[in-house]
PDB file with SEQRES, HELIX, SHEET and CRYST1 records, atoms N, CA, C and O in Angstrom:
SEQRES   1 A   85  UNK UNK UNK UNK UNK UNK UNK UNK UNK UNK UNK UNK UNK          
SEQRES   2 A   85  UNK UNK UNK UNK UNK UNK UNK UNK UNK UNK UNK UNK UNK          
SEQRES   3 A   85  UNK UNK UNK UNK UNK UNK UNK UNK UNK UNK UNK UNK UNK          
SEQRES   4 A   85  UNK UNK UNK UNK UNK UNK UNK UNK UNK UNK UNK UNK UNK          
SEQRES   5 A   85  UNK UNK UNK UNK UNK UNK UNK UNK UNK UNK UNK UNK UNK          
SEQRES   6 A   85  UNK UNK UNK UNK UNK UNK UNK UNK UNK UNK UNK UNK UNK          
SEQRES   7 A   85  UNK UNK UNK UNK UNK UNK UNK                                  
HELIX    1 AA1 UNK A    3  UNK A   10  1                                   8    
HELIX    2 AA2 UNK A   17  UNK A   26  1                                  10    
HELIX    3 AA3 UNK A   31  UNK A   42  1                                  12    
HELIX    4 AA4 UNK A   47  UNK A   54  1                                   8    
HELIX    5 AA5 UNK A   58  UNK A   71  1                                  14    
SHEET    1 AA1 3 UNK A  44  UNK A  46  0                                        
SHEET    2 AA1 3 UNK A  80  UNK A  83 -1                                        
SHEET    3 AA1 3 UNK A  74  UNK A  77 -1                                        
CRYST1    1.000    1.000    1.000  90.00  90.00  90.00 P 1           1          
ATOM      1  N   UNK A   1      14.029-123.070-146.047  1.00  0.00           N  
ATOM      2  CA  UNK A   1      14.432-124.343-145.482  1.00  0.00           C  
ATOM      3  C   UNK A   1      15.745-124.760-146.139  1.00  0.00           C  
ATOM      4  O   UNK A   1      15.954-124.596-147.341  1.00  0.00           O  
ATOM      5  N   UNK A   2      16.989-125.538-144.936  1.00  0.00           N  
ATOM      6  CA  UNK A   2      17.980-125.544-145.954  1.00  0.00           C  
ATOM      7  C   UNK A   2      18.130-126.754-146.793  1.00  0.00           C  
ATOM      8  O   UNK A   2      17.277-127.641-146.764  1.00  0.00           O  
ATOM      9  N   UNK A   3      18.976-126.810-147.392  1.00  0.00           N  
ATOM     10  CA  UNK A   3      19.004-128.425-148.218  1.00  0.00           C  
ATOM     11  C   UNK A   3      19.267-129.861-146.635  1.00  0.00           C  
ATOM     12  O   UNK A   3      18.689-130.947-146.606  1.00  0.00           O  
ATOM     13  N   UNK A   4      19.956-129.504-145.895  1.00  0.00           N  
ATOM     14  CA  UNK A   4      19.943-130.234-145.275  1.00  0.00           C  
ATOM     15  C   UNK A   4      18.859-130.829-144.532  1.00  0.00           C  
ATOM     16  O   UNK A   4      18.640-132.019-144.305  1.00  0.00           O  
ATOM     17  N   UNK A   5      17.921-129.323-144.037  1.00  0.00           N  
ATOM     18  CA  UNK A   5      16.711-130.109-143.715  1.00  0.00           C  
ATOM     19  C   UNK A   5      15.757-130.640-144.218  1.00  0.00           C  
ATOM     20  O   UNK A   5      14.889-131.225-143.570  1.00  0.00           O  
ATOM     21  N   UNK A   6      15.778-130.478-145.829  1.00  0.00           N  
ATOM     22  CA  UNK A   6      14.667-131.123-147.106  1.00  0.00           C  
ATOM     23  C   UNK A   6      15.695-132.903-146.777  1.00  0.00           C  
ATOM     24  O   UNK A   6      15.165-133.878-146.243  1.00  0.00           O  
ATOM     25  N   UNK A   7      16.756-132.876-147.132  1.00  0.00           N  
ATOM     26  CA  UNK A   7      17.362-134.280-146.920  1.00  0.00           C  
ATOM     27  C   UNK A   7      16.776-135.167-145.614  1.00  0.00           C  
ATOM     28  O   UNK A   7      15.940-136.070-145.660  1.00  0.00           O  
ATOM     29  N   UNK A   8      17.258-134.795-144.801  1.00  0.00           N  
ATOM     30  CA  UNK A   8      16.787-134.889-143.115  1.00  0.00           C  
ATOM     31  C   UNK A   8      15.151-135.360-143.153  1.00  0.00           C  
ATOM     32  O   UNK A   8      14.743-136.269-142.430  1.00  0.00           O  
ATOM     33  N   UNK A   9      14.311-134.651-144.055  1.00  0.00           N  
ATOM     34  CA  UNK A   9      13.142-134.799-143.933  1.00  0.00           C  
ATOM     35  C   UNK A   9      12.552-135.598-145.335  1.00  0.00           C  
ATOM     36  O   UNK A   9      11.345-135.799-145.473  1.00  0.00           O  
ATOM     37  N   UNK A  10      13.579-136.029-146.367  1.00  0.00           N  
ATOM     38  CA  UNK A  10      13.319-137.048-147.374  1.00  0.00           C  
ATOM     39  C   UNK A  10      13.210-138.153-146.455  1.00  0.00           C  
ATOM     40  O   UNK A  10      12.167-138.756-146.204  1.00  0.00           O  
ATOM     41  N   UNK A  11      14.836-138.482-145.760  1.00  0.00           N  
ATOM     42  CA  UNK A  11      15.235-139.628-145.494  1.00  0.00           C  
ATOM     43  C   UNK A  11      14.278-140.092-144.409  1.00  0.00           C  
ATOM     44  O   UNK A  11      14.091-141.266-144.091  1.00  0.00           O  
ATOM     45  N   UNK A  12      13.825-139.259-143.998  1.00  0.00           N  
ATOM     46  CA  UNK A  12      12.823-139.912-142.620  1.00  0.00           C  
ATOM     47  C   UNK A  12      11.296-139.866-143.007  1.00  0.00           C  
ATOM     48  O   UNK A  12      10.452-139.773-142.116  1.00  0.00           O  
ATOM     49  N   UNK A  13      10.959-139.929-144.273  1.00  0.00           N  
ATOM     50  CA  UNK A  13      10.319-140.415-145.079  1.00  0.00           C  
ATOM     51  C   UNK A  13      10.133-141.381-146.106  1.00  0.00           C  
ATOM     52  O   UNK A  13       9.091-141.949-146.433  1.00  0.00           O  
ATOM     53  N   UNK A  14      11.363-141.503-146.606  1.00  0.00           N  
ATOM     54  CA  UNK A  14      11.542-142.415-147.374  1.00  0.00           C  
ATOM     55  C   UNK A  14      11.822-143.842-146.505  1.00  0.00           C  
ATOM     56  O   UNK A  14      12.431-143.975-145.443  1.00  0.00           O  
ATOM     57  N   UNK A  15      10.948-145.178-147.609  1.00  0.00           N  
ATOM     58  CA  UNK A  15      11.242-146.295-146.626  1.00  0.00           C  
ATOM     59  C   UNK A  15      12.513-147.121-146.826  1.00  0.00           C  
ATOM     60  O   UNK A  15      13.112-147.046-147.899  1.00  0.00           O  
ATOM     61  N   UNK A  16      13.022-148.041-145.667  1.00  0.00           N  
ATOM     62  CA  UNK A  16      14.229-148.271-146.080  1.00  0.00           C  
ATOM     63  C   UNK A  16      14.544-149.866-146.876  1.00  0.00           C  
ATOM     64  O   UNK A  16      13.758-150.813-146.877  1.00  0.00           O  
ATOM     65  N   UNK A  17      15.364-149.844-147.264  1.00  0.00           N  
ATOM     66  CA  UNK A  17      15.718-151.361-147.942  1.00  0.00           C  
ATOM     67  C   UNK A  17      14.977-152.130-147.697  1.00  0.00           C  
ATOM     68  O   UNK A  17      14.159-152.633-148.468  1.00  0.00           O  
ATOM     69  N   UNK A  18      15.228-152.476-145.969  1.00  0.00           N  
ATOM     70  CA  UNK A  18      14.728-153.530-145.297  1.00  0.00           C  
ATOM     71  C   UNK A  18      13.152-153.442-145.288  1.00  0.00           C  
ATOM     72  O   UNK A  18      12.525-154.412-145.712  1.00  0.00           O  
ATOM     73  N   UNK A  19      12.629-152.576-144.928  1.00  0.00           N  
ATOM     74  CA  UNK A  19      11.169-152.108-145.008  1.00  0.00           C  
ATOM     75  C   UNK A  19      10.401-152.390-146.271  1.00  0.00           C  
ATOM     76  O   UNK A  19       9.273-152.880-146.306  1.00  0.00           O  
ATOM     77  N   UNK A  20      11.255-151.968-147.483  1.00  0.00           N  
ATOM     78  CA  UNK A  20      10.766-152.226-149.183  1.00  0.00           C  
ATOM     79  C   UNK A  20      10.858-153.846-149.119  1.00  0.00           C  
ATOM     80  O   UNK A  20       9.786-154.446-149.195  1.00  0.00           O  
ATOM     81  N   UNK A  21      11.742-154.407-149.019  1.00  0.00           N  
ATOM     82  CA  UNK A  21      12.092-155.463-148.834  1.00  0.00           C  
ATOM     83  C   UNK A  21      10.807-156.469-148.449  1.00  0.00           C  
ATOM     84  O   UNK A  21      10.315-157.329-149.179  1.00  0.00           O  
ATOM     85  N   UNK A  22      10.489-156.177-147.356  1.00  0.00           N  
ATOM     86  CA  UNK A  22       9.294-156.885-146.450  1.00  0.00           C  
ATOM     87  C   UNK A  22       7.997-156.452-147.089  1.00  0.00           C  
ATOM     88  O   UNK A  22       7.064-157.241-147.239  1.00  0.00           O  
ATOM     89  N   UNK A  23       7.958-155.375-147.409  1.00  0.00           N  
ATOM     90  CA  UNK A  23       6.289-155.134-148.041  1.00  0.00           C  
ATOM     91  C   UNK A  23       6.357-155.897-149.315  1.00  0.00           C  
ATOM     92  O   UNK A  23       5.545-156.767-149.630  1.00  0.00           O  
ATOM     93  N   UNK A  24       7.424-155.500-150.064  1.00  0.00           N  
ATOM     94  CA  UNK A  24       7.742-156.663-151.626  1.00  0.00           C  
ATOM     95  C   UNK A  24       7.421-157.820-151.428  1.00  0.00           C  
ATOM     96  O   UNK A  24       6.778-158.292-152.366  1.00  0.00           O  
ATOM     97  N   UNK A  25       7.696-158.890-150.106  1.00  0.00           N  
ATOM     98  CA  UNK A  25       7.560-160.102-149.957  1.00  0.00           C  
ATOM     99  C   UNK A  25       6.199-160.753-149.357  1.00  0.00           C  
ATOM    100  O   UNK A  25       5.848-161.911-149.128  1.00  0.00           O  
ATOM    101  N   UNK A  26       5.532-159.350-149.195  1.00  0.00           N  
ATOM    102  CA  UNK A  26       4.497-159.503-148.633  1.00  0.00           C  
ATOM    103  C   UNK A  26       2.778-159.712-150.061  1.00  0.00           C  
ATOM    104  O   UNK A  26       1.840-160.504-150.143  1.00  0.00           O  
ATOM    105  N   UNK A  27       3.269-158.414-150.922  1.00  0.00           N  
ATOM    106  CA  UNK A  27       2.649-158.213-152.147  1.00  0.00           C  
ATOM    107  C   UNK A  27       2.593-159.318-152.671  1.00  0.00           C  
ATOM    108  O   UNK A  27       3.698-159.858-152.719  1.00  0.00           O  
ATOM    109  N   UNK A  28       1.004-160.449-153.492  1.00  0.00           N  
ATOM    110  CA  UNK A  28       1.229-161.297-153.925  1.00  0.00           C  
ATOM    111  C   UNK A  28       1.445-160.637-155.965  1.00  0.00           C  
ATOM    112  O   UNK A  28       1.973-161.448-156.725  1.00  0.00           O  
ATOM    113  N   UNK A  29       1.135-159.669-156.376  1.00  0.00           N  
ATOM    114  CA  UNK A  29       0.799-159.497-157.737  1.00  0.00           C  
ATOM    115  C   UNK A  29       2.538-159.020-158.105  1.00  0.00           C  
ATOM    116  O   UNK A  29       3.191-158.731-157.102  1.00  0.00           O  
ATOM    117  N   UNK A  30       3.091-158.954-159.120  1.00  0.00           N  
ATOM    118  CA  UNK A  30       4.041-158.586-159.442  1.00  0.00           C  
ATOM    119  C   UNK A  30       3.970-157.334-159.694  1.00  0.00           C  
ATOM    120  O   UNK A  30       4.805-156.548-159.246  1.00  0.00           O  
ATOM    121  N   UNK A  31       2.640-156.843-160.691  1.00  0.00           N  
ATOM    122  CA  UNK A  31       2.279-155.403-160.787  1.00  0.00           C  
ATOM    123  C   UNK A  31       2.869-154.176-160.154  1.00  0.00           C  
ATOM    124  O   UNK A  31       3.536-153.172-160.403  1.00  0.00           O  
ATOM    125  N   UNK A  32       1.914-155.171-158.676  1.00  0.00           N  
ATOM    126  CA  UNK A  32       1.548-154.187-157.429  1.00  0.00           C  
ATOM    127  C   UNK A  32       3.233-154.028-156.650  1.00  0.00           C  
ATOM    128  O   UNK A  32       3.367-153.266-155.692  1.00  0.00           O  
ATOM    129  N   UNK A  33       4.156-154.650-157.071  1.00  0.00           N  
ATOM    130  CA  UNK A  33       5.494-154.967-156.668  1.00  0.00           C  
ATOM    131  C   UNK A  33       6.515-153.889-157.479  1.00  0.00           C  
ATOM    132  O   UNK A  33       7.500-153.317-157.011  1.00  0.00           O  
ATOM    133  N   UNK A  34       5.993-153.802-158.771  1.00  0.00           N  
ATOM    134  CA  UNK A  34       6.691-153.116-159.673  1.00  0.00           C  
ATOM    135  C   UNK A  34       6.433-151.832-159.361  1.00  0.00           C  
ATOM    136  O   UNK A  34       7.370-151.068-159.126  1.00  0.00           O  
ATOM    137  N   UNK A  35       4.590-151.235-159.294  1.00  0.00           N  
ATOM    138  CA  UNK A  35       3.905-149.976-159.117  1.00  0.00           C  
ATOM    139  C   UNK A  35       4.791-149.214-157.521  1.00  0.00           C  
ATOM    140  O   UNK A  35       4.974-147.998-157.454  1.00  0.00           O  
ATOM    141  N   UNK A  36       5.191-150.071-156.503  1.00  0.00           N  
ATOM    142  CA  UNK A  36       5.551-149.910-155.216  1.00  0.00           C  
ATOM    143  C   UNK A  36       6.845-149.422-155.409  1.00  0.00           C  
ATOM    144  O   UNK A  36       7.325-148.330-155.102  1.00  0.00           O  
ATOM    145  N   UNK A  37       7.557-150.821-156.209  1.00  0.00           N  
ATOM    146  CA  UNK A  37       9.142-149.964-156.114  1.00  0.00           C  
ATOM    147  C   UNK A  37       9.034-148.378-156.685  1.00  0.00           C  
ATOM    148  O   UNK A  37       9.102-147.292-156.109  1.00  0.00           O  
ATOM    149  N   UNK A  38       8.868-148.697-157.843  1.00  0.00           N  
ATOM    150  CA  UNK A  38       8.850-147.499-158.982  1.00  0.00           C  
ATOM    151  C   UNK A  38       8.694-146.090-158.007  1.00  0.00           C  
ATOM    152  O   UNK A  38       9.465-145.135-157.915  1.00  0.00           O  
ATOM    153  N   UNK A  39       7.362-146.351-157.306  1.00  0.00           N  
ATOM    154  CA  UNK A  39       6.590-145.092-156.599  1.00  0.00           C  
ATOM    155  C   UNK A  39       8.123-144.701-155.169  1.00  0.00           C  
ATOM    156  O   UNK A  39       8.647-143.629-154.865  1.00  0.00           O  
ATOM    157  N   UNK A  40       8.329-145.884-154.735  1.00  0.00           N  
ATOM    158  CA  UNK A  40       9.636-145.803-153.643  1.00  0.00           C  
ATOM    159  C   UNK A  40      10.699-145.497-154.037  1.00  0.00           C  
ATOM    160  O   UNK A  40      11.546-145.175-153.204  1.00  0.00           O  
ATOM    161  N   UNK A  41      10.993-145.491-155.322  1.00  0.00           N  
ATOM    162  CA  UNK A  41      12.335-145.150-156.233  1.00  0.00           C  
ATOM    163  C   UNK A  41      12.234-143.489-156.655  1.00  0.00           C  
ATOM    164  O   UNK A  41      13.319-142.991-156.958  1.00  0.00           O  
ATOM    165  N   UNK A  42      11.061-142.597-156.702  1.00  0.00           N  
ATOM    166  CA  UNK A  42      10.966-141.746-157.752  1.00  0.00           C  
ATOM    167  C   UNK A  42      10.355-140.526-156.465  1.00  0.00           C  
ATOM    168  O   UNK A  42      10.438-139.310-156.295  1.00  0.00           O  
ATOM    169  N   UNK A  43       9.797-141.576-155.829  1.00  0.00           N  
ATOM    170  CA  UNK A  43       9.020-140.051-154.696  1.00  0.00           C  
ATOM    171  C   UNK A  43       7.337-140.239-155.107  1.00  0.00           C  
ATOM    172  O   UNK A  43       6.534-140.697-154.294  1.00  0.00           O  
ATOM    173  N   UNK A  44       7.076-139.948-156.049  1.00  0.00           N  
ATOM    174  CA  UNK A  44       5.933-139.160-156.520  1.00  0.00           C  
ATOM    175  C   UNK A  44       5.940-139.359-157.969  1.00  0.00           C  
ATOM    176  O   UNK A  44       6.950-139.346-158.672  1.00  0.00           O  
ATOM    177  N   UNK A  45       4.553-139.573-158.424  1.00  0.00           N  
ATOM    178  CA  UNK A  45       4.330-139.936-160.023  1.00  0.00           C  
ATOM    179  C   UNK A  45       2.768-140.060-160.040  1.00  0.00           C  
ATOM    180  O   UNK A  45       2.024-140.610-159.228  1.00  0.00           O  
ATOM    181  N   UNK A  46       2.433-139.264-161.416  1.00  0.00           N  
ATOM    182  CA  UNK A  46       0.943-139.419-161.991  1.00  0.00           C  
ATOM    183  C   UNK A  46       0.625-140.960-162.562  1.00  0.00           C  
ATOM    184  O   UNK A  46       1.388-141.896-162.803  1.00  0.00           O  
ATOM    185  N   UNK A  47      -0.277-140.875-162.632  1.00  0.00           N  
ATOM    186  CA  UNK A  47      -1.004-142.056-163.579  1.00  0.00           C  
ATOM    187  C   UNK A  47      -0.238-141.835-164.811  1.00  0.00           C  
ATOM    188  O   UNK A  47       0.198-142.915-165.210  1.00  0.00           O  
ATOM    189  N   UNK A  48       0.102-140.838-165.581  1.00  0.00           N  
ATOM    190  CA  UNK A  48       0.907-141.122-166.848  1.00  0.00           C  
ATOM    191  C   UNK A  48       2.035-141.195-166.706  1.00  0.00           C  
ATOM    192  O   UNK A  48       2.506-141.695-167.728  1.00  0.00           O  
ATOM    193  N   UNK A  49       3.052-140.901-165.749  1.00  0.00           N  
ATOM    194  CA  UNK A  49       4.112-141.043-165.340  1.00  0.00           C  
ATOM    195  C   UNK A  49       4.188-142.697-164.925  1.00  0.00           C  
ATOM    196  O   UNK A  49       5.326-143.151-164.796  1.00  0.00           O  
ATOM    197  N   UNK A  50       3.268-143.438-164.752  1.00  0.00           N  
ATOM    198  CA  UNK A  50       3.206-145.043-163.758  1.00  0.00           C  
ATOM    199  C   UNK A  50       3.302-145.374-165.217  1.00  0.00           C  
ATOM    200  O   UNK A  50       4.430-145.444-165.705  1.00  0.00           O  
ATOM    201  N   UNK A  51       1.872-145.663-166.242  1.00  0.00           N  
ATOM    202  CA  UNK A  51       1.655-145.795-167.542  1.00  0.00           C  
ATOM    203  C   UNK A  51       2.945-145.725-168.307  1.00  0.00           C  
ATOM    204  O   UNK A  51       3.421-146.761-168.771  1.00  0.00           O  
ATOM    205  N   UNK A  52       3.404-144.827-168.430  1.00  0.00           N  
ATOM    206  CA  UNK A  52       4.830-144.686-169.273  1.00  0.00           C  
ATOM    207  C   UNK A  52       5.872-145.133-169.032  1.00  0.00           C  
ATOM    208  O   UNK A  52       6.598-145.468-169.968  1.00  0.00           O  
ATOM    209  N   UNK A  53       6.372-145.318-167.447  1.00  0.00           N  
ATOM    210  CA  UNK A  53       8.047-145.603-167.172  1.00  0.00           C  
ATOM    211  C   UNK A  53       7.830-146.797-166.969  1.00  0.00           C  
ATOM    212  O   UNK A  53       8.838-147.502-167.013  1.00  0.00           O  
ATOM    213  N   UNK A  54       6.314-147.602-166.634  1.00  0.00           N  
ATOM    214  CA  UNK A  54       5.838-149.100-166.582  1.00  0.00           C  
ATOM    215  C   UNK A  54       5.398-150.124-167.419  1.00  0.00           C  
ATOM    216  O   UNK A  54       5.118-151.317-167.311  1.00  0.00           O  
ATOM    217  N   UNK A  55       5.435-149.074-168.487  1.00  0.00           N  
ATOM    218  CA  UNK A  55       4.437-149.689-169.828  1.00  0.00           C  
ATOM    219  C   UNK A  55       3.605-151.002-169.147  1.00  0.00           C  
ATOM    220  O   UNK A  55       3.841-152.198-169.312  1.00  0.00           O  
ATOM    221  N   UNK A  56       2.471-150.317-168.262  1.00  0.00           N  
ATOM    222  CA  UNK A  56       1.151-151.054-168.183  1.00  0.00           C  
ATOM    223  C   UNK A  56       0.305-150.013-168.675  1.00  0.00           C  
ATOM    224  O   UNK A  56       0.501-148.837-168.981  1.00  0.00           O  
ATOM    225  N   UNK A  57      -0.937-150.957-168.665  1.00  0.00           N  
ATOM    226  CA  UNK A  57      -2.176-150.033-169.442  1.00  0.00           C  
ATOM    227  C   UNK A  57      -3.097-149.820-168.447  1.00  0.00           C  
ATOM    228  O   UNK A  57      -3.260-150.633-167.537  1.00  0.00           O  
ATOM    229  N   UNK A  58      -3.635-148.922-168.531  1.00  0.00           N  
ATOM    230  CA  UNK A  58      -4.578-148.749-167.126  1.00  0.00           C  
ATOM    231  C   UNK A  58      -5.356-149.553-166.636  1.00  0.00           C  
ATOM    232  O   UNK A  58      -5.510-149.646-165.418  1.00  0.00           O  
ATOM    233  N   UNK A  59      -6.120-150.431-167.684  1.00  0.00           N  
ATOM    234  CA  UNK A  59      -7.128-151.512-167.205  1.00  0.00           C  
ATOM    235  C   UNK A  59      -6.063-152.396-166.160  1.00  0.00           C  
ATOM    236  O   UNK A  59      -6.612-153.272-165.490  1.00  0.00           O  
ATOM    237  N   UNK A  60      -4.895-152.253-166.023  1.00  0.00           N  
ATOM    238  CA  UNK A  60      -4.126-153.164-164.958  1.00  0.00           C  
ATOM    239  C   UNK A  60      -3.503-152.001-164.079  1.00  0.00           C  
ATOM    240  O   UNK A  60      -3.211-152.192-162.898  1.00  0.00           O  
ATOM    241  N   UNK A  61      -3.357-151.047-164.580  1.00  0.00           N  
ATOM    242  CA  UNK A  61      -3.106-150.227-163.566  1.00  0.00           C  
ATOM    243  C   UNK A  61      -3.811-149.664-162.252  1.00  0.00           C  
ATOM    244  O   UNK A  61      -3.332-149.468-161.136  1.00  0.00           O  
ATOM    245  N   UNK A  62      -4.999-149.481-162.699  1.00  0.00           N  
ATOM    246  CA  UNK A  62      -6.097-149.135-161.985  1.00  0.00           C  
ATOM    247  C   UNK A  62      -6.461-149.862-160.489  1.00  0.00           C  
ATOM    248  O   UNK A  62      -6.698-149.448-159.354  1.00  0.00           O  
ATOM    249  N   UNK A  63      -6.372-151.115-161.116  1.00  0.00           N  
ATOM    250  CA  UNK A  63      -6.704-152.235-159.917  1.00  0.00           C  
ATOM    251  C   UNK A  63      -5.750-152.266-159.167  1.00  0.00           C  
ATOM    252  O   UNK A  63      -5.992-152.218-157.961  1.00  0.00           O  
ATOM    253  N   UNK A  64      -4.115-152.369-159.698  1.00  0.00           N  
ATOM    254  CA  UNK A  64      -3.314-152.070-158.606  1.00  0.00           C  
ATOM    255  C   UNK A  64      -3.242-151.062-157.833  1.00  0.00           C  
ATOM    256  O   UNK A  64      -2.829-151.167-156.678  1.00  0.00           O  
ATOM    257  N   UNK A  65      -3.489-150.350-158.168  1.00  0.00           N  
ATOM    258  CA  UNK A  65      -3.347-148.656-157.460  1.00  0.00           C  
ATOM    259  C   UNK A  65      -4.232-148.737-155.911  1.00  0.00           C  
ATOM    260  O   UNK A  65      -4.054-148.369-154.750  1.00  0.00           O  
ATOM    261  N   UNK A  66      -5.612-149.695-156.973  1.00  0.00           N  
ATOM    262  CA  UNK A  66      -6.368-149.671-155.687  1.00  0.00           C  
ATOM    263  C   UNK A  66      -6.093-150.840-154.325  1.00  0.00           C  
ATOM    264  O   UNK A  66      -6.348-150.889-153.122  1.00  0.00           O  
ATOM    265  N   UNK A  67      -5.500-151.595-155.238  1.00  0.00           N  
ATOM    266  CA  UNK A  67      -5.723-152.732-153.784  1.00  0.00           C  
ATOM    267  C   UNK A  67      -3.807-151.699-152.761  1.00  0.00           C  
ATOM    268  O   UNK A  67      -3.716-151.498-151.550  1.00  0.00           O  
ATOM    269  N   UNK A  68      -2.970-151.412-153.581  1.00  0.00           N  
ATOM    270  CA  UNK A  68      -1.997-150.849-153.113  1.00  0.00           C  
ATOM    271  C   UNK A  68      -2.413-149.595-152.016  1.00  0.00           C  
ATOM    272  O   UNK A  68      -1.757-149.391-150.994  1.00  0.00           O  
ATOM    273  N   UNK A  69      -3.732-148.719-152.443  1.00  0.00           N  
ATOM    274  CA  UNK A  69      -4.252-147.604-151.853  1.00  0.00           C  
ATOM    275  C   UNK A  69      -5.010-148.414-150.461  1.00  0.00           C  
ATOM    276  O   UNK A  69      -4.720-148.148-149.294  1.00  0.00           O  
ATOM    277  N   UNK A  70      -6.279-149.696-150.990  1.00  0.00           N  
ATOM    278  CA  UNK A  70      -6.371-149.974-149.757  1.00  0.00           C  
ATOM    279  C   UNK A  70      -5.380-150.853-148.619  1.00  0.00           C  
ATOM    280  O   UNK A  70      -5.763-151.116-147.478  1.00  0.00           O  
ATOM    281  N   UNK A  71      -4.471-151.117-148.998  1.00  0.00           N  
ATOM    282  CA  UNK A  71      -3.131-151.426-147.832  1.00  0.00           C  
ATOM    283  C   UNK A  71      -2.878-150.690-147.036  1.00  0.00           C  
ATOM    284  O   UNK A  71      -2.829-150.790-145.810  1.00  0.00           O  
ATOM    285  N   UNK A  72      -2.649-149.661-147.901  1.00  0.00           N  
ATOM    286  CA  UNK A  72      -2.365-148.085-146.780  1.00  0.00           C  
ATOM    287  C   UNK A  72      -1.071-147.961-147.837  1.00  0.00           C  
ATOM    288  O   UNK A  72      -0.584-146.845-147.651  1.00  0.00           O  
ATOM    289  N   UNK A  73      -0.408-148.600-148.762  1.00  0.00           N  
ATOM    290  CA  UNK A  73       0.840-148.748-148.928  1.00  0.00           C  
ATOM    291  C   UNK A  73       1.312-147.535-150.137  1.00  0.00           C  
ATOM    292  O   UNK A  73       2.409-147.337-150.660  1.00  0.00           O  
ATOM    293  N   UNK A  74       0.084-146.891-150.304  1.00  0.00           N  
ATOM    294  CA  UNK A  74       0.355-145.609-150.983  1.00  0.00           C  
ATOM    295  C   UNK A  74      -0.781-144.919-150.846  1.00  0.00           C  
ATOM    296  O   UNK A  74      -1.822-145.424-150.426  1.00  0.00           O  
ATOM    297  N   UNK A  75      -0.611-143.355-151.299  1.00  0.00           N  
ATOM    298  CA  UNK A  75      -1.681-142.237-151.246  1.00  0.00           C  
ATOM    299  C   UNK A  75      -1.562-141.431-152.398  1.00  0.00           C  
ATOM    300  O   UNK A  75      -0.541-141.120-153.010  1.00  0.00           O  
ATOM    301  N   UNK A  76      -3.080-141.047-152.675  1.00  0.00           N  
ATOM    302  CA  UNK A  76      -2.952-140.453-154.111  1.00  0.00           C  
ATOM    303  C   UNK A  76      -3.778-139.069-153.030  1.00  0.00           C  
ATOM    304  O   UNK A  76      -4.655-139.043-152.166  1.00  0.00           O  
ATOM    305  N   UNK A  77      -2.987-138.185-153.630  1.00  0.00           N  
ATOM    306  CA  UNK A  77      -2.992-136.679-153.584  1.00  0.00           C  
ATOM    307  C   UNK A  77      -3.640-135.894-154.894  1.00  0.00           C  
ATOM    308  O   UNK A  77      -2.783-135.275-155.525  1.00  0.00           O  
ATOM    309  N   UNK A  78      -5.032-135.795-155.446  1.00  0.00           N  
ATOM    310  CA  UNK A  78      -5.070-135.194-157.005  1.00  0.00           C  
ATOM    311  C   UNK A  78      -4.635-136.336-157.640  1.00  0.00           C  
ATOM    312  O   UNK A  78      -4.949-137.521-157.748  1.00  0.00           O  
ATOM    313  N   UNK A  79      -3.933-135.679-157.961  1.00  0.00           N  
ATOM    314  CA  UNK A  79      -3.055-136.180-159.340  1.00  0.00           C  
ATOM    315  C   UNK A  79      -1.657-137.184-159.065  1.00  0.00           C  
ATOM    316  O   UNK A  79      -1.372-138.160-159.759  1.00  0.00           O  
ATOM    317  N   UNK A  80      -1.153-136.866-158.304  1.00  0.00           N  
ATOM    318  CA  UNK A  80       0.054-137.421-157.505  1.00  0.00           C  
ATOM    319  C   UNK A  80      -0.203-138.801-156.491  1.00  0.00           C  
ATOM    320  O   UNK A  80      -0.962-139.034-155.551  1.00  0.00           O  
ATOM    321  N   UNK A  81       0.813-139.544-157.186  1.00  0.00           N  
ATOM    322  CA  UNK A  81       0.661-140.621-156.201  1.00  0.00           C  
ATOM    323  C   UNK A  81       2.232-141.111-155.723  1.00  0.00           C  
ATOM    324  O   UNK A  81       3.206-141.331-156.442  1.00  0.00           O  
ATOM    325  N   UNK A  82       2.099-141.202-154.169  1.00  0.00           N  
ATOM    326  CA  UNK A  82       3.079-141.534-153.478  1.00  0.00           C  
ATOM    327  C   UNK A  82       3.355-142.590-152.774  1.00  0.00           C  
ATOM    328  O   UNK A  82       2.519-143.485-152.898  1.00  0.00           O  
ATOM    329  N   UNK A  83       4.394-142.849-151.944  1.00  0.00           N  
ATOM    330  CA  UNK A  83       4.283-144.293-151.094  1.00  0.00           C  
ATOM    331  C   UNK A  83       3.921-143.318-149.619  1.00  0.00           C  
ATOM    332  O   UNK A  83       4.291-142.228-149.183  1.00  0.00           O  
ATOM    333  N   UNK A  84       3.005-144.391-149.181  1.00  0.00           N  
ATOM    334  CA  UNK A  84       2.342-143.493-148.004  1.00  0.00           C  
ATOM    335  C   UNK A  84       3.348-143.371-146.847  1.00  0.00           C  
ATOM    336  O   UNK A  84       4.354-144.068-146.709  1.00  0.00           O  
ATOM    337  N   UNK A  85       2.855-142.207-145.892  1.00  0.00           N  
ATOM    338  CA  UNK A  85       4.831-142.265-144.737  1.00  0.00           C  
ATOM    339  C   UNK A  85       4.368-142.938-143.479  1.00  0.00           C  
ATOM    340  O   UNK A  85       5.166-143.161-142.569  1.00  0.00           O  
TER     341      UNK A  85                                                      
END                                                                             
């Protein structure tokens, strides 16, 4: 696959300004605001990857993940967690 079509197929995955924008304003927790960008900024990140570049602790992490998972507004794969497409 060439680089152009991995790009081609980021960008039409990835959400846009305006889109981040509106789900941000929508989110009431700051957490769950921070956990969203971060995950929309990076692609993809573990629970120790969220933990570390967020310095939260899981007992607050956890809960966000989930109310963020039941939105639809991300998906955990294993280990990997993403912003859902």
């Amino acid at each position: 696959m060439s680089q152009a079509t991995l790009t081609q197929e980021a960008a039409a995955t990835t959400p846009t300004t305006a889109a981040i924008d509106s789900l941000l304003a929508e989110l009431d927790s700051s957490n769950a605001k921070l956990v969203y960008l971060y995950l929309a900024t990076v692609e993809e990140a573990s629970i120790d990857d969220l933990q570390t570049a967020l310095e939260i602790q899981q007992l607050t992490l956890f809960p966000t993940l989930r109310t963020l998972e039941d939105e639809d507004l991300i998906e955990r794969n294993g280990e990997t967690i993403t912003v859902a497409a």
